[in-house]
C-alpha positions as CSV (number, residue, x, y, z in Angstrom):
1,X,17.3,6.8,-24.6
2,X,17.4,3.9,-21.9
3,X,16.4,4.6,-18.8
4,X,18.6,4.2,-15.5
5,X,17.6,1.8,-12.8
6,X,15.3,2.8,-10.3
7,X,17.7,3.6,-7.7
8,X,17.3,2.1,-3.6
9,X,16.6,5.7,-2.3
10,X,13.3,5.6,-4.9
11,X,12.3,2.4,-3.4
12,X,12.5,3.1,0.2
13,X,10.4,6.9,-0.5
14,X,8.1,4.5,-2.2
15,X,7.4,2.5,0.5
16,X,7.5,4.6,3.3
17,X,5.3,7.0,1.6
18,X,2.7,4.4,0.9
19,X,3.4,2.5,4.2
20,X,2.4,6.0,6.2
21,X,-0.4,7.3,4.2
22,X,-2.1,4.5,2.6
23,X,-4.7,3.9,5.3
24,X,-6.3,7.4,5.4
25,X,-9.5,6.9,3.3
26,X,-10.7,3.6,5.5
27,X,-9.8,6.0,8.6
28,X,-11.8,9.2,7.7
29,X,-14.7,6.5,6.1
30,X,-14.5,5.2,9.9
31,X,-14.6,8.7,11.1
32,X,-17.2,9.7,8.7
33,X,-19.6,7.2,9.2
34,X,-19.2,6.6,13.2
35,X,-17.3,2.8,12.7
36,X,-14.1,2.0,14.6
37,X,-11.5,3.5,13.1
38,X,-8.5,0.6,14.7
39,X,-10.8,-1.9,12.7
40,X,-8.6,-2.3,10.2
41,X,-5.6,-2.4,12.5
42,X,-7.0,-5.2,14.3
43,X,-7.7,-7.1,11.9
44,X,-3.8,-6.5,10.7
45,X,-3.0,-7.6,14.1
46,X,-5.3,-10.5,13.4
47,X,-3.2,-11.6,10.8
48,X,-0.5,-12.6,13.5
49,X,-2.8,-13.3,16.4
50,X,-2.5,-10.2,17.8
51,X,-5.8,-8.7,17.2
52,X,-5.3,-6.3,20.1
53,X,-1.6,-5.1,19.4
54,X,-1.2,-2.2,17.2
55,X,2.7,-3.0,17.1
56,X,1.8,-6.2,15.5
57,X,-0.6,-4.2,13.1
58,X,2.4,-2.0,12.2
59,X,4.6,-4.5,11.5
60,X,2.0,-6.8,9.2
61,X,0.9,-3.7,7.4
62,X,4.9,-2.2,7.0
63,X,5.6,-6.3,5.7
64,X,3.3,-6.2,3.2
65,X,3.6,-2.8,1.7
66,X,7.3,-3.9,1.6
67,X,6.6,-7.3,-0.4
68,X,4.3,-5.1,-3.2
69,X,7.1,-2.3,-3.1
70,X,9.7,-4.6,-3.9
71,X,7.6,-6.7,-6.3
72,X,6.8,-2.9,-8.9
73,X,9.3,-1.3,-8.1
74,X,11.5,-3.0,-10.8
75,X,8.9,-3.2,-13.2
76,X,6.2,-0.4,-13.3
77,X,7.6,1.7,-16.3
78,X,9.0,5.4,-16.0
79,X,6.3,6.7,-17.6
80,X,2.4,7.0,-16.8
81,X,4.3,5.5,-13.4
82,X,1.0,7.1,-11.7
83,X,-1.2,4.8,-13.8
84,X,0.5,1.9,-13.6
85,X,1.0,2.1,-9.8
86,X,-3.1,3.3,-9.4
87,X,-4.0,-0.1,-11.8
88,X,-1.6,-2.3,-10.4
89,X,-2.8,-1.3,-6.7
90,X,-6.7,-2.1,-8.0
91,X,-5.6,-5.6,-8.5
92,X,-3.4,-5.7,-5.8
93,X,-6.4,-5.1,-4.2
94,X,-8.5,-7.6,-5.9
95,X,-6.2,-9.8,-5.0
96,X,-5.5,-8.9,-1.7
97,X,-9.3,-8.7,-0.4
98,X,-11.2,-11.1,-2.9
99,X,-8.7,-14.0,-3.0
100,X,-6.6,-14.4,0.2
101,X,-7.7,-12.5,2.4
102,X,-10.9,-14.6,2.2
103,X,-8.9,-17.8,2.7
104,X,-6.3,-16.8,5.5
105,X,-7.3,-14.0,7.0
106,X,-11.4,-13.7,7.5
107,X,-11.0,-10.7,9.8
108,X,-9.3,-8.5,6.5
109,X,-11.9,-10.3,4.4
110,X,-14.9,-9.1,6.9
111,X,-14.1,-5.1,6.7
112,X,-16.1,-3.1,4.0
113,X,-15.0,-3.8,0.8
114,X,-14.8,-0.4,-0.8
115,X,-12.8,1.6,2.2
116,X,-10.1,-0.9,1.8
117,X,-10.3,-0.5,-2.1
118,X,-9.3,3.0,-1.7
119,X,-6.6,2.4,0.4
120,X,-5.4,0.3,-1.8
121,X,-5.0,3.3,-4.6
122,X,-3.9,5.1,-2.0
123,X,-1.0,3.1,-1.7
124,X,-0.7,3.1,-5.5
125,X,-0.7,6.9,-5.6
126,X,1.7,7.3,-2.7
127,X,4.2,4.4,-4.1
128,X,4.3,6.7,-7.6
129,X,5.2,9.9,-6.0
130,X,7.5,8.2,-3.9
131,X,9.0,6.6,-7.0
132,X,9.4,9.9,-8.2
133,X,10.9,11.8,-5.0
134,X,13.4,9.5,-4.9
135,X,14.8,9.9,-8.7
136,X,18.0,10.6,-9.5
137,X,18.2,14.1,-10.7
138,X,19.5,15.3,-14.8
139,X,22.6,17.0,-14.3
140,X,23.6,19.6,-17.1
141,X,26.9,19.7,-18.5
């Protein structure tokens, strides 16, 4: 049996899903180990020039949750979605903080490695259950 599109609503649950909760291990690391906690929002904001506006930070972190939403969302497959979202955030992630950040944006590039990592599967973990909130339901006859 073929498999219906992924439907708008999925995508948007998706991303709002992983937009909102994606940053909570680098925040209770932070909390946990006495660091700033807006580091990572600066250096969002930092990404525009606005190292000091969490609006900014909002906006850079919503944009590029949105670009790697709309990038899987038509091709992760219905099933293992879970592990294909958790692997394709770990390179994401790779990608993200070992290849550009490093280039364009040296205040991502300078926070902790490993805190940002897990954010990163965060976001992969949030994107799948997201994915799967916003699925059509099977009717029966």
């Amino acid at each position: 049996m073929a498999y219906p599109m992924r439907t708008k609503r999925a995508l948007f649950y998706a991303w709002l899903l992983a937009t909102l909760f994606s940053g909570i291990p680098s925040t209770l690391y932070a909390f946990l180990t006495g660091a700033d906690p807006l580091e990572a929002t600066r250096a969002a904001g930092a990404m525009v020039s606005m190292p000091d506006s969490i609006p900014a930070a909002a906006i850079v972190h919503a944009s590029v949750s949105l670009f790697w939403a709309l990038l899987l969302w038509p091709v992760l497959p219905y099933r293992n979605t879970m592990l294909w979202a958790l692997l394709a955030s770990a390179g994401i992630a790779l990608l993200d903080l070992k290849v550009i950040a490093p280039v364009f944006f040296p205040e991502v590039a300078a926070l902790d490695f490993w805190p940002q990592f897990a954010d990163h599967l965060m976001w992969g973990a949030c994107y799948s259950v997201g994915l799967s909130l916003g699925r059509p339901r099977a009717t029966r006859p």
